[in-house]
VEXDREN-467632 format. One record per residue (C-alpha): x, y, z. Coordinates in steps of 0.5 Angstrom, whole numbers. Each point is the difference from the previous one (the first is absolute). Example, Ala and Ser with C-alpha at 12.3 -4.5 7.8 and 13.67 -1.06 7.14 Angstrom:
REM residues 2
- u v w
- 25 -9 16
- 2 7 -2
REM end
This chain:
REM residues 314
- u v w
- -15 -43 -12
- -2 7 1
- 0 5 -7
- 6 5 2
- 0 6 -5
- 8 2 -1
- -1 9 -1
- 7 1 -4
- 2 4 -7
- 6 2 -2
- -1 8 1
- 1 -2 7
- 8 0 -1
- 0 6 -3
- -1 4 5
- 8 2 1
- 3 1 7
- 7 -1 -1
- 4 -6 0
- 3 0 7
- -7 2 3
- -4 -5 4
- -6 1 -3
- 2 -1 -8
- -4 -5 -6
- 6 -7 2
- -6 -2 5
- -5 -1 -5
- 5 -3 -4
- 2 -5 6
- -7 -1 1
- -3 -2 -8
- 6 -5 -1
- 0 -3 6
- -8 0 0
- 2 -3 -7
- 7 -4 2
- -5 -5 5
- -7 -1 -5
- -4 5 5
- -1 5 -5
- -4 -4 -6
- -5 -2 6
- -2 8 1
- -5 4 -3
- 3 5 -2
- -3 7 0
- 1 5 -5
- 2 8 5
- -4 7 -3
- 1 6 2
- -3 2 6
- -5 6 -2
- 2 7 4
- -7 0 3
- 2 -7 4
- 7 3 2
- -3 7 4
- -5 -5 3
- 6 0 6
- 5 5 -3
- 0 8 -1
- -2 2 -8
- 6 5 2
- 5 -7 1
- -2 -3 -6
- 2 6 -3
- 7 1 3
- 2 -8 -2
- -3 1 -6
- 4 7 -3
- 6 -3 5
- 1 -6 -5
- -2 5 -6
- 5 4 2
- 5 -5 1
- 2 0 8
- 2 -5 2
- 1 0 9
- -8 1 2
- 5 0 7
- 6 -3 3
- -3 -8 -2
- -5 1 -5
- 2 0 -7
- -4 1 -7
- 1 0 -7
- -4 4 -5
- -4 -6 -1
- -1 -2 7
- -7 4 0
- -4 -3 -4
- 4 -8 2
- -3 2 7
- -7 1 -3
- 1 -7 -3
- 3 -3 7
- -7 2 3
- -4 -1 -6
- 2 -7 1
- -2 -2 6
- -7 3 -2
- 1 -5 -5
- 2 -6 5
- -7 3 3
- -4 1 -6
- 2 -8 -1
- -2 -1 7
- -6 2 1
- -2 -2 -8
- 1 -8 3
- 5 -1 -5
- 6 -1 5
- -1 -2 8
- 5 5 1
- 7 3 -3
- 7 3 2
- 2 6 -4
- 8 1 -1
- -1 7 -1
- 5 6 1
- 2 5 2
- -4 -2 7
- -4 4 3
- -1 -1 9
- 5 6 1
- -5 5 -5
- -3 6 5
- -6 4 -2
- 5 5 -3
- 7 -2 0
- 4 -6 -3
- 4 -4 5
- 3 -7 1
- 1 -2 -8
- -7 2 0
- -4 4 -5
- -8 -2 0
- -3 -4 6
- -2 -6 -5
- -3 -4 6
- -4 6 3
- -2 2 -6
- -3 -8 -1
- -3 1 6
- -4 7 -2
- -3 -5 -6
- -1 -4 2
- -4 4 5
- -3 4 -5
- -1 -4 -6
- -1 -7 2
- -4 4 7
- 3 -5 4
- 0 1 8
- 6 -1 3
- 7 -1 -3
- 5 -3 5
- 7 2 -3
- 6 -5 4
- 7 3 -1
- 6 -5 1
- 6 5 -4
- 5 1 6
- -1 7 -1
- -6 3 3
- -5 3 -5
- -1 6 3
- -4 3 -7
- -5 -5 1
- -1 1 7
- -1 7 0
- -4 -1 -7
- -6 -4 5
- 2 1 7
- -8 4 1
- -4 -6 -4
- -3 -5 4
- 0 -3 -7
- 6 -1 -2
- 4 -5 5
- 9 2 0
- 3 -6 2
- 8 1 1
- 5 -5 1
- 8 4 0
- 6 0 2
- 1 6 6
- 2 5 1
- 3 1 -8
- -3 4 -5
- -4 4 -1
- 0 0 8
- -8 -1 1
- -4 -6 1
- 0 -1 8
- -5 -3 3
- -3 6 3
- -2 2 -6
- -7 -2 -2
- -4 4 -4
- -3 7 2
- -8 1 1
- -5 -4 -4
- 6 -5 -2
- 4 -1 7
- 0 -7 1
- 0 -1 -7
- 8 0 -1
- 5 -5 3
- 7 0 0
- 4 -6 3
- 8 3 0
- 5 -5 1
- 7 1 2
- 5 -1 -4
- 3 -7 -1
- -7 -2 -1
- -2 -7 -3
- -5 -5 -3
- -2 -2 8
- -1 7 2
- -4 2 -6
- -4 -7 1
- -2 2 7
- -2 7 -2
- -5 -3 -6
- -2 -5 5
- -1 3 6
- -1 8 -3
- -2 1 -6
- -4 -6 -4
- -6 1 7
- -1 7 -1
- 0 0 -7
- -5 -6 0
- -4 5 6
- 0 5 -6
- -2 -5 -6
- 2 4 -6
- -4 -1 -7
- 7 0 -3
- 7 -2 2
- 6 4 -3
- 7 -1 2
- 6 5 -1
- 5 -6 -1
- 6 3 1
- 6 -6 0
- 5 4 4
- 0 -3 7
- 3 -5 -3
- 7 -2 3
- 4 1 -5
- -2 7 -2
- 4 6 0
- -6 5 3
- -1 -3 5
- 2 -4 6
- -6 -5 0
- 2 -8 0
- -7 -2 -4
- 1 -7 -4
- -2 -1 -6
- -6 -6 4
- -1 7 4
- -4 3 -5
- -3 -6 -2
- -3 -1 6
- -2 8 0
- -4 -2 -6
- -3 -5 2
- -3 3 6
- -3 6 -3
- -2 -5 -7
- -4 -3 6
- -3 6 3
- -2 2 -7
- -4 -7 -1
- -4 1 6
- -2 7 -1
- -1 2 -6
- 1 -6 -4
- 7 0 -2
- 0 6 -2
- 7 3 -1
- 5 5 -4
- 8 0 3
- 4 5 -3
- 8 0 0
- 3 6 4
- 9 -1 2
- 3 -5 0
- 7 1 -2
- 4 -7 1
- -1 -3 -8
- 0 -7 2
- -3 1 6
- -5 4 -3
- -1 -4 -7
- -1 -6 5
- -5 3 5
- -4 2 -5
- 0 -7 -3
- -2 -3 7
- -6 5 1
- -3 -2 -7
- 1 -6 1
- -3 0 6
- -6 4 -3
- -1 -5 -5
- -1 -6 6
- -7 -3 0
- -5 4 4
REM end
């Protein structure tokens, strides 16, 4: 079986959102007792989360931005807009959140694991250079990819997101680098309302951002064909150094964000595909990290086939 890391730390659940939000710490229970219910969790790495340094964050927000979370949360605001929501602690819990896919990196690249999902929050696909959106603060996969870059000197760095919605924050970080591949697969039109296909990067990066909408009522078949047929060719043209997923679970067909009928063998098959492109491009090498999902047992569930799936023998 392959060695799969397990980010996870109790912090996480303590970036409060309000019961009745989507986005609240229950996903992160549901995922830890079904991970642990099924005899799943004591075959991970775990991987201990630290608190990203500043200088990592500003490698894709303004200093300015991270100011304004930071005194936001200090001073107690609790709406950064009509869906994001903070707490006094959710500042330093977002630091962590990104620290822990740096650490899933770290294990990575160290040899330790041959790849690893990190059940972190809040997510961070919808964050723009200066501005929290969508749940999101911090753009914890596009600040993975900058180390990645420039810590590890890596080349090419193919980011594929399955979240129903589309990542507008990534996109927008990389759509002028040629060396950072933004694959995305969504339900469209929906929120955020970007992610067409005729959005494909901007000078030195055009060609290097693939958006595959979908329209609604969109399944396992659809999802496969775009994979098979769309994404995985251009994807191996690319051939990255490392493979980052923003795993978002909410094209499932029983989540209430989105109006996907994606199963449970679905996202399997996804993983499946893209562990695969790992394998034959940069030797496996592979970092996953959790963004929606917002159904408890379909997400609980979900996540539970994409690990298994990662621990399958090469």
């Amino acid at each position: 079986m392959s060695r799969v890391g397990l980010v996870t730390h109790p912090d996480y659940q303590k970036h409060d959102t309000g019961f009745s939000h989507p986005e609240r710490p229950a996903r992160l229970e549901a995922i830890a007792k079904h991970l642990q219910a099924t005899g799943l969790w004591e075959s991970l790495a775990l991987i201990e989360p630290y608190a990203a340094p500043v200088e990592w964050i500003t490698e894709i927000h303004t200093p300015q931005y991270v100011q304004h979370i930071a005194e936001a949360c200090r001073q107690g605001v609790r709406f950064l807009d009509a869906d994001t929501v903070v707490c006094p602690l959710s500042y330093h819990i977002a630091l962590l959140a990104v620290g822990g896919v740096m650490a899933a990196i770290d294990r990575v690249m160290g040899g330790e694991v041959d790849c690893a999902f990190a059940a972190v929050r809040p997510p961070g696909h919808h964050a723009e250079r200066d501005r929290a959106m969508g749940f999101c603060l911090f753009n914890n996969v596009a600040i993975a990819a900058r180390y990645l870059q420039n810590r590890y000197g890596l080349e090419r760095i193919l980011i594929i997101d399955w979240d129903v919605h589309h990542g507008n924050g990534t996109q927008h970080a990389f759509a002028g680098d040629p060396a950072v591949f933004y694959c995305s697969i969504h339900q469209y039109p929906h929120y955020p309302g970007t992610g067409s296909r005729e959005e494909q990067g901007r000078g030195p990066g055009r060609g290097f951002t693939l958006n595959v909408p979908l329209p609604a009522g969109s399944g396992d078949t659809e999802y496969m064909a775009a994979f098979e047929e769309t994404i995985l060719p251009q994807a191996r043209r690319f051939c990255p150094d490392f493979v980052l997923i923003s795993a978002g679970f909410d094209a499932h067909q029983a989540d209430p964000l989105s109006a996907m009928r994606v199963s449970e063998e679905g996202f399997a098959r996804m993983t499946e595909m893209v562990k695969s492109l790992a394998r034959e491009c940069c030797e496996g090498r592979l970092v996953s990290v959790l963004e929606g999902g917002y159904h408890l047992n379909a997400l609980a569930h979900s996540v539970a086939r994409h690990l298994r799936t990662l621990q399958q023998p090469s």
